[in-house]
Backbone as ProteinMPNN parsed JSONL, in Angstrom:
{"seq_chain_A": "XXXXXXXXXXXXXXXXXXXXXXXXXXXXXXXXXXXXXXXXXXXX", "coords_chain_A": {"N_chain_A": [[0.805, 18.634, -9.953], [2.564, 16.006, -8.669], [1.354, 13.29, -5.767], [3.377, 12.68, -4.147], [5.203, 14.811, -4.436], [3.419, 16.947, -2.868], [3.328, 15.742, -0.476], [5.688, 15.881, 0.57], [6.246, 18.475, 0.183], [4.531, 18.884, 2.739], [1.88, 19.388, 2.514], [-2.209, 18.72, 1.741], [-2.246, 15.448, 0.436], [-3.196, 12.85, -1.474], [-2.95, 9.949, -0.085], [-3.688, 7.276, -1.256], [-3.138, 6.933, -3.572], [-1.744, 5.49, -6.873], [0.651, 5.987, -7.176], [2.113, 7.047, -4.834], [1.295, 3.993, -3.75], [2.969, 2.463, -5.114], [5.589, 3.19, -4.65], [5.209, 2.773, -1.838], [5.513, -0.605, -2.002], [7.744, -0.785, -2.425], [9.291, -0.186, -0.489], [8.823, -1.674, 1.162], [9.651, -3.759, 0.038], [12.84, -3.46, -0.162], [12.822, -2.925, 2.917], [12.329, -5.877, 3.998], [15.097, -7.188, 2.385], [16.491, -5.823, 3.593], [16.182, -6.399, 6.136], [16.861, -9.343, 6.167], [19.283, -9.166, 6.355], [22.536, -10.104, 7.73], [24.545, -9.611, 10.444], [27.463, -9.403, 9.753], [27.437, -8.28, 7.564], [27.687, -5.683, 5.502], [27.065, -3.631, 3.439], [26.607, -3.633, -0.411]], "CA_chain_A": [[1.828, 18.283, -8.986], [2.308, 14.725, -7.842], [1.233, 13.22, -4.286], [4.573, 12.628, -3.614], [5.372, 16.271, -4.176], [2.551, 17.264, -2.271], [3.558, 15.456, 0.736], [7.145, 16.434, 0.433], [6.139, 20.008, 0.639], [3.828, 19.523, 3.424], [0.471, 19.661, 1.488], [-2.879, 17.838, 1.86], [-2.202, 14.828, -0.75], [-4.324, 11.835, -1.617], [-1.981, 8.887, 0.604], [-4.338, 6.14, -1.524], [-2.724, 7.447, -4.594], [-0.903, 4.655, -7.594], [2.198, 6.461, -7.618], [2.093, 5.765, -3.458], [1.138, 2.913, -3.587], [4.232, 1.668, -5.691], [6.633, 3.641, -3.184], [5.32, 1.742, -0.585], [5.659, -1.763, -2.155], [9.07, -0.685, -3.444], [10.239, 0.33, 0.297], [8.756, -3.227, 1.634], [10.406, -5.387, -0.59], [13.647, -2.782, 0.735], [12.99, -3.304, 4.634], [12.288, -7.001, 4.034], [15.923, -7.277, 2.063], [17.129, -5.341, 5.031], [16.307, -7.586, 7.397], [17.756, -10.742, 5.799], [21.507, -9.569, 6.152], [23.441, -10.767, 8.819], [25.645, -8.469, 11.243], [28.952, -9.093, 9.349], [27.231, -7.682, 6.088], [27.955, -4.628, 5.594], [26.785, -3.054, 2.429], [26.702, -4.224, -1.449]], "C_chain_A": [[1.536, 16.861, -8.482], [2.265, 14.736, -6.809], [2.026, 13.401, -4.04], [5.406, 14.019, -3.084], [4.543, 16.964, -3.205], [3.284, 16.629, -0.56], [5.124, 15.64, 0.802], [7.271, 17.667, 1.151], [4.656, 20.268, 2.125], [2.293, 19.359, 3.844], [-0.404, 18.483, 1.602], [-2.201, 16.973, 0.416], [-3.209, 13.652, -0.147], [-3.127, 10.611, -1.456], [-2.447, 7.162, -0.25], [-3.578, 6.003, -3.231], [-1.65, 6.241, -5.498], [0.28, 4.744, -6.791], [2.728, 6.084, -5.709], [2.387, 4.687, -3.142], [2.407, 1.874, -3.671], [5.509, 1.885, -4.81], [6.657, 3.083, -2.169], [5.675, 0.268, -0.73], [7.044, -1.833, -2.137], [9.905, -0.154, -1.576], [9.661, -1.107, 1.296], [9.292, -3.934, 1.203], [12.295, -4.759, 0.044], [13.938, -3.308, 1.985], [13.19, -5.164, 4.526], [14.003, -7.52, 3.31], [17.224, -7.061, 3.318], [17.803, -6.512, 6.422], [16.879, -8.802, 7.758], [18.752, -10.7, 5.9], [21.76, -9.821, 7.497], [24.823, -9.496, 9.181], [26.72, -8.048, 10.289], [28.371, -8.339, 7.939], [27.632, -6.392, 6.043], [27.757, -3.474, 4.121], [26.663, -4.055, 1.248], [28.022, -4.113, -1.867]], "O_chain_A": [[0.462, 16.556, -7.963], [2.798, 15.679, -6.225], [2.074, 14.493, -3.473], [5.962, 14.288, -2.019], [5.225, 17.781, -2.587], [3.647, 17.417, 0.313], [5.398, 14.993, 1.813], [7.927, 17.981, 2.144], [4.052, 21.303, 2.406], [1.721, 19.25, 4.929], [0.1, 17.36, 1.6], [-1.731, 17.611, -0.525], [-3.75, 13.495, 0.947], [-2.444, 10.293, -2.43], [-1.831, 6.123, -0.015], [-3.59, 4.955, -3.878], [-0.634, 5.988, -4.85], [0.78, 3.936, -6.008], [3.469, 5.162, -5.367], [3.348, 4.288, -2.484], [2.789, 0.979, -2.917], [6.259, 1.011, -4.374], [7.662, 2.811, -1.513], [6.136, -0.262, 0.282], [7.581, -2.902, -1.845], [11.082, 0.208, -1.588], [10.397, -1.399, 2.238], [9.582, -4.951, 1.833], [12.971, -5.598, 0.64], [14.94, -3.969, 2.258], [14.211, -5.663, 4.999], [14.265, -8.578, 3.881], [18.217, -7.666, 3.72], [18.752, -6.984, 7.049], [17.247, -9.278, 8.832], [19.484, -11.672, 5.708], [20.866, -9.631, 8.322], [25.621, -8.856, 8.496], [26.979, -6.885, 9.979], [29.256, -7.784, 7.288], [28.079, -6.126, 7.159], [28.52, -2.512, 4.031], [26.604, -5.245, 1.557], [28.383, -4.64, -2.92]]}, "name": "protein", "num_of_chains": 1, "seq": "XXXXXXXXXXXXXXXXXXXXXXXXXXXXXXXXXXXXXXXXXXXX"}
């Protein structure tokens, strides 16, 4: 079972974990995209 699954359902997982790791880079480069739009934006 992957971390991801693991912490999904709850479950001790290992938070240091690749597959983590990449989720987290991949939801920073996200927020940081975020942040750059301007009020009137409004989606893609």
């Amino acid at each position: 079972m992957s971390e991801w699954s693991k912490m999904l359902k709850g479950e001790i997982y290992n938070d240091f974990s690749d597959e983590l790791f990449q989720k987290r880079v991949e939801a920073k480069k996200l927020f940081r995209l975020y942040n750059q739009t301007d009020d009137d934006q409004n989606g893609l």
